[in-house]
PDB file of the backbone (N, CA, C, O) and the ligand in Angstrom, with CONECT records:
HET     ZN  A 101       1
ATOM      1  N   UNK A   1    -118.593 133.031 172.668  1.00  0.00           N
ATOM      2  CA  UNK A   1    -118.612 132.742 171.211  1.00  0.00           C
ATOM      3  C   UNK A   1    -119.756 133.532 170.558  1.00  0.00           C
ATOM      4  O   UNK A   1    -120.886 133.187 170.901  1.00  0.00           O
ATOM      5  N   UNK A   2    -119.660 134.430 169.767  1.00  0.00           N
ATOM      6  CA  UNK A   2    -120.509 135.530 169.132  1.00  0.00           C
ATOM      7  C   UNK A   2    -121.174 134.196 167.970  1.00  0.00           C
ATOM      8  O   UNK A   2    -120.627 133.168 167.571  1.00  0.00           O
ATOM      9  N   UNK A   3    -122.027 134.548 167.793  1.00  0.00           N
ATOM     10  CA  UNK A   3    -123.231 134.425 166.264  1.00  0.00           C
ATOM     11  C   UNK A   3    -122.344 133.562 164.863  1.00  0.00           C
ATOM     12  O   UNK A   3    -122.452 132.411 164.442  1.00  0.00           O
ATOM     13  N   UNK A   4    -121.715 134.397 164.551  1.00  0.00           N
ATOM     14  CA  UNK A   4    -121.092 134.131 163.750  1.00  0.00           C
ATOM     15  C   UNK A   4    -120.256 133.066 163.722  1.00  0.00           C
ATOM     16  O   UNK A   4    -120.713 132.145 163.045  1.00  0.00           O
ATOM     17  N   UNK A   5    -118.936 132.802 164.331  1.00  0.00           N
ATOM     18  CA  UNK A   5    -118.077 132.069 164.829  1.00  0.00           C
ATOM     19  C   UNK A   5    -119.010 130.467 164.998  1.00  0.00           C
ATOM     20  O   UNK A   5    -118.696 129.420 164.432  1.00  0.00           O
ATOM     21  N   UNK A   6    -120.188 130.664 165.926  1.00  0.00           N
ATOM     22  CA  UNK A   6    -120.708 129.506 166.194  1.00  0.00           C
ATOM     23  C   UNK A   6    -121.391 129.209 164.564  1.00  0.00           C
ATOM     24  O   UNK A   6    -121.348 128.001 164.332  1.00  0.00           O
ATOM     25  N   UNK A   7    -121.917 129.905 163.558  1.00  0.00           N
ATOM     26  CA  UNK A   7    -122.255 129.683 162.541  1.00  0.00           C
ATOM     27  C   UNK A   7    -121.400 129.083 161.404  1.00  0.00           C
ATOM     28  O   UNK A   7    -121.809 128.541 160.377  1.00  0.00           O
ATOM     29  N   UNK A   8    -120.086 129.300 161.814  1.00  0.00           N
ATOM     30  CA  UNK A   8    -118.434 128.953 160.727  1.00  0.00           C
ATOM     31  C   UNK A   8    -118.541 127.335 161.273  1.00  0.00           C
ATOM     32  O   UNK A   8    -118.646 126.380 160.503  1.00  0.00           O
ATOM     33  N   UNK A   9    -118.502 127.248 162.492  1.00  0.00           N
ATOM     34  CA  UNK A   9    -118.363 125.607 163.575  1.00  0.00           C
ATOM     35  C   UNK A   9    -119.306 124.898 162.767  1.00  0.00           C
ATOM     36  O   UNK A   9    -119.139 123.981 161.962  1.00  0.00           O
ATOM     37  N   UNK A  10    -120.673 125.713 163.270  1.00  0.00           N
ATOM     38  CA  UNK A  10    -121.742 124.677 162.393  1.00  0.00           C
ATOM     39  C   UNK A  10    -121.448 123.748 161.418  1.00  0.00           C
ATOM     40  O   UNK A  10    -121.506 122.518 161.417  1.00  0.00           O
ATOM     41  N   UNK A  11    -120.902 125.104 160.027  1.00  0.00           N
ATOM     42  CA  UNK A  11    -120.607 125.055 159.014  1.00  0.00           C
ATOM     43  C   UNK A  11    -119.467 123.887 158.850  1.00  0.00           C
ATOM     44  O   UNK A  11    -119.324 122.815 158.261  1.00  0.00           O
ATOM     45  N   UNK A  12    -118.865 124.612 159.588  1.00  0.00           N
ATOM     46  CA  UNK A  12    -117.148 123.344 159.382  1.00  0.00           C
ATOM     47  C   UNK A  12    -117.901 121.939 159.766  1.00  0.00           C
ATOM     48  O   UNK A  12    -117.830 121.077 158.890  1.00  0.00           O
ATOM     49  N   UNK A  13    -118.544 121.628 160.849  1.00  0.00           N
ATOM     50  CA  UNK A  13    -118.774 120.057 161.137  1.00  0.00           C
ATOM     51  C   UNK A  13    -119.744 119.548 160.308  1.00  0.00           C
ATOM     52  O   UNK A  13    -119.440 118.426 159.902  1.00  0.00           O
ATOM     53  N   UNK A  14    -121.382 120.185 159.684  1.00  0.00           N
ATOM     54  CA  UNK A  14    -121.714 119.462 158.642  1.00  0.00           C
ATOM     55  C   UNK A  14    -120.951 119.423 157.515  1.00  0.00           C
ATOM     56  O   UNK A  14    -121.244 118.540 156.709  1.00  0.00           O
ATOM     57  N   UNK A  15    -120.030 120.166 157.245  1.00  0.00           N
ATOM     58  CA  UNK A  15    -119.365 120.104 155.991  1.00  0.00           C
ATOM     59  C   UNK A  15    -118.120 118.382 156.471  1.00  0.00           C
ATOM     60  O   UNK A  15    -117.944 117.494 155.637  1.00  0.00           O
ATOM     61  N   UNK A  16    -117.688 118.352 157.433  1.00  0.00           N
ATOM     62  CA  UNK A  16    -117.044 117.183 157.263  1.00  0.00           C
ATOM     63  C   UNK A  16    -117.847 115.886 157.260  1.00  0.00           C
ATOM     64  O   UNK A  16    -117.487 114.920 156.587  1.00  0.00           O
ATOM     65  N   UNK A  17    -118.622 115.882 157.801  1.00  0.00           N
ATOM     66  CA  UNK A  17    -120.111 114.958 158.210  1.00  0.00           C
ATOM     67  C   UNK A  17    -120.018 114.532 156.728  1.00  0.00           C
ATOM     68  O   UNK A  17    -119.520 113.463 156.375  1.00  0.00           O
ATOM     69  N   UNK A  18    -120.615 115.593 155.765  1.00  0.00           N
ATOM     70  CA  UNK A  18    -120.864 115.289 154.517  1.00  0.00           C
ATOM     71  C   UNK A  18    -120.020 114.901 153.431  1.00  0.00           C
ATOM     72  O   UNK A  18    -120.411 114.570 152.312  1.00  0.00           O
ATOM     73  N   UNK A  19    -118.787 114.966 153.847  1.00  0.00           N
ATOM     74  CA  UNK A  19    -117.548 114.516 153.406  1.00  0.00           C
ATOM     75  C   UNK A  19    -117.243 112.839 153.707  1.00  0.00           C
ATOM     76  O   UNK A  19    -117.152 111.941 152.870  1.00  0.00           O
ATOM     77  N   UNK A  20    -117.137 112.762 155.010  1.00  0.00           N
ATOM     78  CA  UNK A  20    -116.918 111.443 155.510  1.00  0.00           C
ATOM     79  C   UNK A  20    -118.178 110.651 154.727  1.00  0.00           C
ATOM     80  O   UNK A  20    -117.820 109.593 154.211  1.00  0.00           O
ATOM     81  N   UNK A  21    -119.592 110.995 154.558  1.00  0.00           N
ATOM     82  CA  UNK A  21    -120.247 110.445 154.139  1.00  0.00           C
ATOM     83  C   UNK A  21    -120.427 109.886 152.712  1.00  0.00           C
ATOM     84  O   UNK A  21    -120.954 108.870 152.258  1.00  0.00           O
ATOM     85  N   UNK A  22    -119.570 111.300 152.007  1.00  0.00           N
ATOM     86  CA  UNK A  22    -119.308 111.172 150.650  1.00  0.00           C
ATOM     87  C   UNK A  22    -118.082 109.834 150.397  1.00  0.00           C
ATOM     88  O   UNK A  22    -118.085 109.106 149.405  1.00  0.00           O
ATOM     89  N   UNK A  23    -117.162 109.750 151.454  1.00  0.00           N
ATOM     90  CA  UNK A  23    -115.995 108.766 151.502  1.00  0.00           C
ATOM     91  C   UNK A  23    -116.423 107.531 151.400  1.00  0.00           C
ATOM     92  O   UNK A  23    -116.021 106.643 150.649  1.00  0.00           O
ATOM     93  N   UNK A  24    -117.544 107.506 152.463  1.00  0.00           N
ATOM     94  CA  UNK A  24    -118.132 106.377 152.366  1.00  0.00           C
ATOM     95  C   UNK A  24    -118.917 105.536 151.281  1.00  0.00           C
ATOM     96  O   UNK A  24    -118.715 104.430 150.781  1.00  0.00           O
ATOM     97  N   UNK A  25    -119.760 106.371 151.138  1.00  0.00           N
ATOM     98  CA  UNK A  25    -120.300 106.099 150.225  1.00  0.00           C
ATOM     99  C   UNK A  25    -119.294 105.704 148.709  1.00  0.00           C
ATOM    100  O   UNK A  25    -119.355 104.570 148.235  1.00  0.00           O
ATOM    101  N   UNK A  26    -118.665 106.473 148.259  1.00  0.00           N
ATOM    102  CA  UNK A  26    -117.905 105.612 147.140  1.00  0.00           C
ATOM    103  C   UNK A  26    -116.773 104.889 147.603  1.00  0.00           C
ATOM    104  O   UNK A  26    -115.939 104.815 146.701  1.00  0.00           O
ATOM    105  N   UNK A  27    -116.338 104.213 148.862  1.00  0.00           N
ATOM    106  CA  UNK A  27    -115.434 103.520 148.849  1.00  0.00           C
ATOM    107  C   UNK A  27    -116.458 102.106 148.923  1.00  0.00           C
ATOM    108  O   UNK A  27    -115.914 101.060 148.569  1.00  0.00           O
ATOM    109  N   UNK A  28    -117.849 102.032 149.348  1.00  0.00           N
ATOM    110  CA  UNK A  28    -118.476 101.093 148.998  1.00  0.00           C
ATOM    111  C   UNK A  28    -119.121 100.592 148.193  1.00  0.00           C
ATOM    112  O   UNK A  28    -119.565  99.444 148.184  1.00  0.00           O
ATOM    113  N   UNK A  29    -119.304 101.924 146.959  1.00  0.00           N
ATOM    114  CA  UNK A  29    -119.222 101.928 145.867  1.00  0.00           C
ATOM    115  C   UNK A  29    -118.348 100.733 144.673  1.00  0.00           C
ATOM    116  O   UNK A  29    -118.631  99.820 143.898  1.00  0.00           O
ATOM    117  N   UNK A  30    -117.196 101.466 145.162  1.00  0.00           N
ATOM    118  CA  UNK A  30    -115.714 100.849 144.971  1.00  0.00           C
ATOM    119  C   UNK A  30    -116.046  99.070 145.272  1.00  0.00           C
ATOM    120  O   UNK A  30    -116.070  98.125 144.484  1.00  0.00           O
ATOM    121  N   UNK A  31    -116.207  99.119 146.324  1.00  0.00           N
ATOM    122  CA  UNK A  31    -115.885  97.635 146.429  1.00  0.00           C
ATOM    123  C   UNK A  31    -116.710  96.864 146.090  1.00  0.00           C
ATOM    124  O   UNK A  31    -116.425  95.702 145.800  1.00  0.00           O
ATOM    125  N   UNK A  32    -118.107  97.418 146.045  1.00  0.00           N
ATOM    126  CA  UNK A  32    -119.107  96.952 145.050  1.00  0.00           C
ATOM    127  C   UNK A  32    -118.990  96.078 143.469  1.00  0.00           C
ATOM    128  O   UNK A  32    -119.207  94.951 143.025  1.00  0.00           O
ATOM    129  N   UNK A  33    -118.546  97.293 143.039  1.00  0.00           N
ATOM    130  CA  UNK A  33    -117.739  96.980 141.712  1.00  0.00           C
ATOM    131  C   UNK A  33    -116.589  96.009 141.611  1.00  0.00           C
ATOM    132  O   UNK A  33    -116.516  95.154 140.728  1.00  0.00           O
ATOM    133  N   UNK A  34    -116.155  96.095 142.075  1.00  0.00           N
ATOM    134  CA  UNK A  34    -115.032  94.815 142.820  1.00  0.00           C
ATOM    135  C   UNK A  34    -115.472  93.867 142.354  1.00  0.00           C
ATOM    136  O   UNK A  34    -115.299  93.260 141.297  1.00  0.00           O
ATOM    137  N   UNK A  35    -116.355  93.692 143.604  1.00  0.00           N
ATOM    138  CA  UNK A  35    -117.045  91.846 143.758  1.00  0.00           C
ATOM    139  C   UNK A  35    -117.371  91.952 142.684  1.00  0.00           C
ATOM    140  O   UNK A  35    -116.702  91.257 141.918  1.00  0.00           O
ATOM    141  N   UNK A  36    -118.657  92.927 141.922  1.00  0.00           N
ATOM    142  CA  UNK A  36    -118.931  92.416 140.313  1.00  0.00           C
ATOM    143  C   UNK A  36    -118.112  92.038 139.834  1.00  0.00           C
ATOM    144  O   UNK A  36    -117.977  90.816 139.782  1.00  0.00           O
ATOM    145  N   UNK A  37    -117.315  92.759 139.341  1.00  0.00           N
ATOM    146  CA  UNK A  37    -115.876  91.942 138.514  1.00  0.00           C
ATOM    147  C   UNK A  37    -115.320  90.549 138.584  1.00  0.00           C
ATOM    148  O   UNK A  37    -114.951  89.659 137.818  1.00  0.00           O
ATOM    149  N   UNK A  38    -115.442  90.793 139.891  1.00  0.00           N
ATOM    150  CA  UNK A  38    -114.621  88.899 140.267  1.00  0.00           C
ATOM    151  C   UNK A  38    -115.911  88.205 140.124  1.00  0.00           C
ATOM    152  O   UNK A  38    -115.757  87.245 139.370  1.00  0.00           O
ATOM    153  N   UNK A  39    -117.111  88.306 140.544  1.00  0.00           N
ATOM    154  CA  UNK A  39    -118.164  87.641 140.237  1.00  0.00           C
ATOM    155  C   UNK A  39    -117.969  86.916 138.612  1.00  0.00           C
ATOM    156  O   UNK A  39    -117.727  85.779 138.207  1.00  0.00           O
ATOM    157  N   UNK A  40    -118.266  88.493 137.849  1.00  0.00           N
ATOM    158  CA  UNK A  40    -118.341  88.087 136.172  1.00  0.00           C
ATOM    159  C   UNK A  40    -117.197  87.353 135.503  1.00  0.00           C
ATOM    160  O   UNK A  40    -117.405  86.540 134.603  1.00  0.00           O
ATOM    161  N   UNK A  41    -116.010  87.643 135.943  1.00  0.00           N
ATOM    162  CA  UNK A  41    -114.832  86.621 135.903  1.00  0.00           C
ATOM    163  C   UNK A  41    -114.712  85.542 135.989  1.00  0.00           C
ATOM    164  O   UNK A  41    -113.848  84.927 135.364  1.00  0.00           O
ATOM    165  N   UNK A  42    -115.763  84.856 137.002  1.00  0.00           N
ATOM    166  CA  UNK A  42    -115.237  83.909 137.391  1.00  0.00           C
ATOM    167  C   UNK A  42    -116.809  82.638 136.425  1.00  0.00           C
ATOM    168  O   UNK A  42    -116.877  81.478 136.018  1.00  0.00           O
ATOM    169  N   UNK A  43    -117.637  83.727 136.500  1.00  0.00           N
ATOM    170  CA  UNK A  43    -118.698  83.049 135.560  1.00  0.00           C
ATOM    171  C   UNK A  43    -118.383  82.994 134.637  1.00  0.00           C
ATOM    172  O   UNK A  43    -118.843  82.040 134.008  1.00  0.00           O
ATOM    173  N   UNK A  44    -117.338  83.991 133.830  1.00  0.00           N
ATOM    174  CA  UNK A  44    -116.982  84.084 132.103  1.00  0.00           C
ATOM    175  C   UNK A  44    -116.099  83.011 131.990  1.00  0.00           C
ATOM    176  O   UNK A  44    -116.371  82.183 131.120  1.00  0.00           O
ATOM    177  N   UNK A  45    -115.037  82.824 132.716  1.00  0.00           N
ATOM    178  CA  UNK A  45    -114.446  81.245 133.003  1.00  0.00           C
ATOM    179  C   UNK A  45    -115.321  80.133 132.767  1.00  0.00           C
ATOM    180  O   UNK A  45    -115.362  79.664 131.630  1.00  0.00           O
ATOM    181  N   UNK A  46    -116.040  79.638 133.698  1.00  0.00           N
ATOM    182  CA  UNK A  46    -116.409  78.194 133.846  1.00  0.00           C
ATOM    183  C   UNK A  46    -117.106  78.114 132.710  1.00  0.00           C
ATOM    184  O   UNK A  46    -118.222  78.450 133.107  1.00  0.00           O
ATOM    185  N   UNK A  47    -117.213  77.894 131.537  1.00  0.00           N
ATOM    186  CA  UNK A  47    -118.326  76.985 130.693  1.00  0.00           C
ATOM    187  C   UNK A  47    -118.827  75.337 130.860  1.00  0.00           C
ATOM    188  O   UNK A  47    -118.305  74.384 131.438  1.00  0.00           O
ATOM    189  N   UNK A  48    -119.699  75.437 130.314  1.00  0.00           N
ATOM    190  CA  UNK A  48    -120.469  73.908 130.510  1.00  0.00           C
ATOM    191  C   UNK A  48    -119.977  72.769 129.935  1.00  0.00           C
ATOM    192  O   UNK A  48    -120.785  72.526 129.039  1.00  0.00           O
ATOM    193  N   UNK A  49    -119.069  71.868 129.919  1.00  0.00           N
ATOM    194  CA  UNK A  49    -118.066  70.565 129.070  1.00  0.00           C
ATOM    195  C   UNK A  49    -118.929  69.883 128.088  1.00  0.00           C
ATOM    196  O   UNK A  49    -118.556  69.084 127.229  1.00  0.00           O
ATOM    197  N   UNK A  50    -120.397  70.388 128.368  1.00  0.00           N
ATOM    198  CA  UNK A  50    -121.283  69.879 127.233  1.00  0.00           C
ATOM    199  C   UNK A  50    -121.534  70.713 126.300  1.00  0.00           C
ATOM    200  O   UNK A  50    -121.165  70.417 125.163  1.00  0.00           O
ATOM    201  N   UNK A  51    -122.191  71.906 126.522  1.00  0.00           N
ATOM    202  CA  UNK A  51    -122.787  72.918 125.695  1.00  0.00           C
ATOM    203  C   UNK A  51    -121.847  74.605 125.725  1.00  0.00           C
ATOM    204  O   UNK A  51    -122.041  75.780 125.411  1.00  0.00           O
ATOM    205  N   UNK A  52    -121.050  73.956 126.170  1.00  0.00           N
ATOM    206  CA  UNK A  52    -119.906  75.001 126.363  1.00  0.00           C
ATOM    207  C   UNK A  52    -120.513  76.603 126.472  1.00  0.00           C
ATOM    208  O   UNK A  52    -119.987  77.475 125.782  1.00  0.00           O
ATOM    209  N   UNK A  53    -121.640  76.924 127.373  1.00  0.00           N
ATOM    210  CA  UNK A  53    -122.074  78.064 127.693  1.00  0.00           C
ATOM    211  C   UNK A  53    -122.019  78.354 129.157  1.00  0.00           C
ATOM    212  O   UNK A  53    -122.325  77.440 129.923  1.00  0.00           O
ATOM    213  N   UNK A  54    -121.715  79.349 129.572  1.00  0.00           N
ATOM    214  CA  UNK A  54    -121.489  79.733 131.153  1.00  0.00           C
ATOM    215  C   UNK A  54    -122.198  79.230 132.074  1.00  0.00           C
ATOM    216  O   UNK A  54    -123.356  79.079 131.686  1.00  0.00           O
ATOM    217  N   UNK A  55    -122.001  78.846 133.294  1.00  0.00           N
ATOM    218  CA  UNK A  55    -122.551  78.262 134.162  1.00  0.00           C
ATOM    219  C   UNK A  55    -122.545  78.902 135.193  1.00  0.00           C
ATOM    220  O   UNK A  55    -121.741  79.819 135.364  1.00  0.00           O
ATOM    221  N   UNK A  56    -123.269  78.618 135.919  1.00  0.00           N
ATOM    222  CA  UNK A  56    -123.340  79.440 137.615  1.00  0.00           C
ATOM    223  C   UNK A  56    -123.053  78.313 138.640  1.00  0.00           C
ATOM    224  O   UNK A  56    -123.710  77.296 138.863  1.00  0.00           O
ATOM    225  N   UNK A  57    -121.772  78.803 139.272  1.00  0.00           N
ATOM    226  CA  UNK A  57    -121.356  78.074 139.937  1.00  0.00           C
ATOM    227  C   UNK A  57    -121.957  77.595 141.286  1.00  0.00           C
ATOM    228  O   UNK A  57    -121.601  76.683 142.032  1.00  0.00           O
ATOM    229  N   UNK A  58    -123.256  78.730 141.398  1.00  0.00           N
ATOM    230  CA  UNK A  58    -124.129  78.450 142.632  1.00  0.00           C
ATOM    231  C   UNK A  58    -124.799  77.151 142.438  1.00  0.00           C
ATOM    232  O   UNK A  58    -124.808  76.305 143.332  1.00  0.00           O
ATOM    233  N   UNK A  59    -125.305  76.990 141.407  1.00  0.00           N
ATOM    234  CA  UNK A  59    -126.542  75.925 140.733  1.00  0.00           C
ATOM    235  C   UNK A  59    -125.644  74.523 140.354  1.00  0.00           C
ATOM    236  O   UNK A  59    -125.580  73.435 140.927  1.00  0.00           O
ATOM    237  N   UNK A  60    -125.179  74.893 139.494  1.00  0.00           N
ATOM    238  CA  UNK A  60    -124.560  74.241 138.491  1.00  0.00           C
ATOM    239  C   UNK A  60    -123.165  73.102 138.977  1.00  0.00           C
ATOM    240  O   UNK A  60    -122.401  73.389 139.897  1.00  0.00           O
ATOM    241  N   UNK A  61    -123.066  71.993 138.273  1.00  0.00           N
ATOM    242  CA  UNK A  61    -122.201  70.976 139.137  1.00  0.00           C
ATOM    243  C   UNK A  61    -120.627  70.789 138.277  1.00  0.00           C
ATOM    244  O   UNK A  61    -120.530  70.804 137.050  1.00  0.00           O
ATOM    245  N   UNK A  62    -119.493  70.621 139.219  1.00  0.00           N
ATOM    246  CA  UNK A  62    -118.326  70.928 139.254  1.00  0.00           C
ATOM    247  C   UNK A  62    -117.638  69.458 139.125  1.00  0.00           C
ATOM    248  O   UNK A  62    -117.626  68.873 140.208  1.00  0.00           O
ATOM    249  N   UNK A  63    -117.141  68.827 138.194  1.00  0.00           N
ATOM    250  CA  UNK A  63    -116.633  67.629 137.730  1.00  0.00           C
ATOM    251  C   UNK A  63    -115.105  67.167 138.107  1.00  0.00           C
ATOM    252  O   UNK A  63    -114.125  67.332 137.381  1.00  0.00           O
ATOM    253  N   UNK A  64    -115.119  66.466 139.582  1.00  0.00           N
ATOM    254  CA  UNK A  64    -113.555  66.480 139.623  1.00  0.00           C
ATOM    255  C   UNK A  64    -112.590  65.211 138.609  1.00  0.00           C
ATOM    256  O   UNK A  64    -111.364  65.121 138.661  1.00  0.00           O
ATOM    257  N   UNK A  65    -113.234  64.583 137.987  1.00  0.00           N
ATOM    258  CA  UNK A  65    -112.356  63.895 137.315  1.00  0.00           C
ATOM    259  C   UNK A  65    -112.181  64.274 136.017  1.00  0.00           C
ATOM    260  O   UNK A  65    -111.478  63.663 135.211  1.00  0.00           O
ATOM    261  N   UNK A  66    -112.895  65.412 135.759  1.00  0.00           N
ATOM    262  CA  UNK A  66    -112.302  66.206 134.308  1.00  0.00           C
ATOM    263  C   UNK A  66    -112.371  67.338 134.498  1.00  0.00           C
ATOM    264  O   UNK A  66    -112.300  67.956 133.436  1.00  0.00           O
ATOM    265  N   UNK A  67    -112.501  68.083 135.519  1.00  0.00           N
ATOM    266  CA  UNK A  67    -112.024  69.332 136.234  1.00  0.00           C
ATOM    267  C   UNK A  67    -112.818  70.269 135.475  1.00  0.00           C
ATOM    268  O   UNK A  67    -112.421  71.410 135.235  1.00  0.00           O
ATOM    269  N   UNK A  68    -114.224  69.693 134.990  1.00  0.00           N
ATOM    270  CA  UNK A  68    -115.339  70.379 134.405  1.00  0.00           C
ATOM    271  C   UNK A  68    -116.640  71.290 135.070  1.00  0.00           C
ATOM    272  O   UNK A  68    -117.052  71.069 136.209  1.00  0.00           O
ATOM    273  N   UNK A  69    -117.085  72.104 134.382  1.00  0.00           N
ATOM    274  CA  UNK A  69    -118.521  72.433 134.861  1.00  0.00           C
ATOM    275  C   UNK A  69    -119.717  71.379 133.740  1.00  0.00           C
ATOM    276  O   UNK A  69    -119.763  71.046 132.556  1.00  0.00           O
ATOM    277  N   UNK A  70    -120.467  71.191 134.877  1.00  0.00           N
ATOM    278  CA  UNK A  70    -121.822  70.479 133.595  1.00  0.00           C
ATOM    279  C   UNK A  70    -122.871  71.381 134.278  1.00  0.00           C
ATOM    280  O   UNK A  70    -123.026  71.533 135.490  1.00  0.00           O
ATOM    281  N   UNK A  71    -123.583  71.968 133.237  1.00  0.00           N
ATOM    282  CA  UNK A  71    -124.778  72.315 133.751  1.00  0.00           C
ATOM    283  C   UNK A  71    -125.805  71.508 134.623  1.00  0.00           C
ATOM    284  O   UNK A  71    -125.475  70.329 134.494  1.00  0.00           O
ATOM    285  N   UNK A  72    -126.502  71.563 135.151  1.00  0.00           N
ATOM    286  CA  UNK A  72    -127.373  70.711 136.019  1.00  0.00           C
ATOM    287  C   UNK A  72    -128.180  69.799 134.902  1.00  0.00           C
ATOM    288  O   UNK A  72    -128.220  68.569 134.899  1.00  0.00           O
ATOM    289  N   UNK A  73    -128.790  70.654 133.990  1.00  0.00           N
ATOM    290  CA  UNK A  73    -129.323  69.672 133.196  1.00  0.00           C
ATOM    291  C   UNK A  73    -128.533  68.876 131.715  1.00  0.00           C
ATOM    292  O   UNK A  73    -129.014  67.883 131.170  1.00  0.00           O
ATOM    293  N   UNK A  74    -127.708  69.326 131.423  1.00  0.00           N
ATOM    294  CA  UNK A  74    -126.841  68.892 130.565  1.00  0.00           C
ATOM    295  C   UNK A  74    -126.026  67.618 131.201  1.00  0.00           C
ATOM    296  O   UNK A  74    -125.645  66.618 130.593  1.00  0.00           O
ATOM    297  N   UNK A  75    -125.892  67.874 132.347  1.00  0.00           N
ATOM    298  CA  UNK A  75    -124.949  66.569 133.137  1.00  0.00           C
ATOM    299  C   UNK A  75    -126.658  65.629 133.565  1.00  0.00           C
ATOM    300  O   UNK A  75    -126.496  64.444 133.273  1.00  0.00           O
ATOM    301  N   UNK A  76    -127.567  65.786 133.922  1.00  0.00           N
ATOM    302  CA  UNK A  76    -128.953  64.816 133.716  1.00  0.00           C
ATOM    303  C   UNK A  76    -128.874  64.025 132.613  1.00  0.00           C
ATOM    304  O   UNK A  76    -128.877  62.794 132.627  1.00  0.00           O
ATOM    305  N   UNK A  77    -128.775  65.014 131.267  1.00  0.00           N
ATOM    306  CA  UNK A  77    -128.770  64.184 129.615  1.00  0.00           C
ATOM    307  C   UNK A  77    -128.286  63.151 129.731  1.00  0.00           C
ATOM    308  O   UNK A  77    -128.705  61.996 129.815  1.00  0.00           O
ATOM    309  N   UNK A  78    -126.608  63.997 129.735  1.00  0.00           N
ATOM    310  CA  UNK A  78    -125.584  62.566 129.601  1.00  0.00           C
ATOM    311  C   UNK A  78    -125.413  61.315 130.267  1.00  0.00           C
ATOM    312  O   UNK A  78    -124.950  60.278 129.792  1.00  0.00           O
ATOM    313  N   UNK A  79    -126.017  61.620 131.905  1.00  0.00           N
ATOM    314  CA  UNK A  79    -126.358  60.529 132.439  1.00  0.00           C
ATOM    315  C   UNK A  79    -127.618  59.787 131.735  1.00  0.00           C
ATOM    316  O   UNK A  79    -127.594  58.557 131.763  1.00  0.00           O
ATOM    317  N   UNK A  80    -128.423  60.255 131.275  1.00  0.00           N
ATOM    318  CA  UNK A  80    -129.392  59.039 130.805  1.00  0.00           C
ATOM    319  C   UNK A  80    -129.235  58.067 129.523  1.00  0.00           C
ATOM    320  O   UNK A  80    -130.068  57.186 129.311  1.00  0.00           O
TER     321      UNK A  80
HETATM  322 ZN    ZN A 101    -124.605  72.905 129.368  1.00  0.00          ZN2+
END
């Protein structure tokens, strides 16, 4: 294998290297954006049955007999 030839090989395998990497990189990109979406979706949904402003479903408490969100402290109020 002369100079050259081995210099094209080089060439050809970092060039796919950097390809596959490029794939990668925005298909996790991609799915990144995803989850945001369904994330913000699903927060733009739930409002609070008291103060009717978005809630985080991490924190925030889920009402099965009126199939509500109450904020943590808004559902405190009404209990007192
Ligand atoms: Zn509230």
């Amino acid at each position: 294998m002369n100079p050259a030839e081995l210099l094209l090989l080089g060439l050809a395998a970092v060039g796919s290297v950097w390809a596959l990497a490029g794939y990668l990189r925005a298909s996790r990109a991609r799915r990144r954006a995803r989850r945001r979406e369904q994330q913000g979706a699903e927060t733009a949904r739930e409002t609070c049955a008291v103060c009717h402003l978005p809630v985080d479903p991490r924190v925030d408490l889920f009402d099965e007999n009126s199939r509500g969100w109450w904020h943590r402290d808004c559902w405190r109020e009404a209990m007192l």
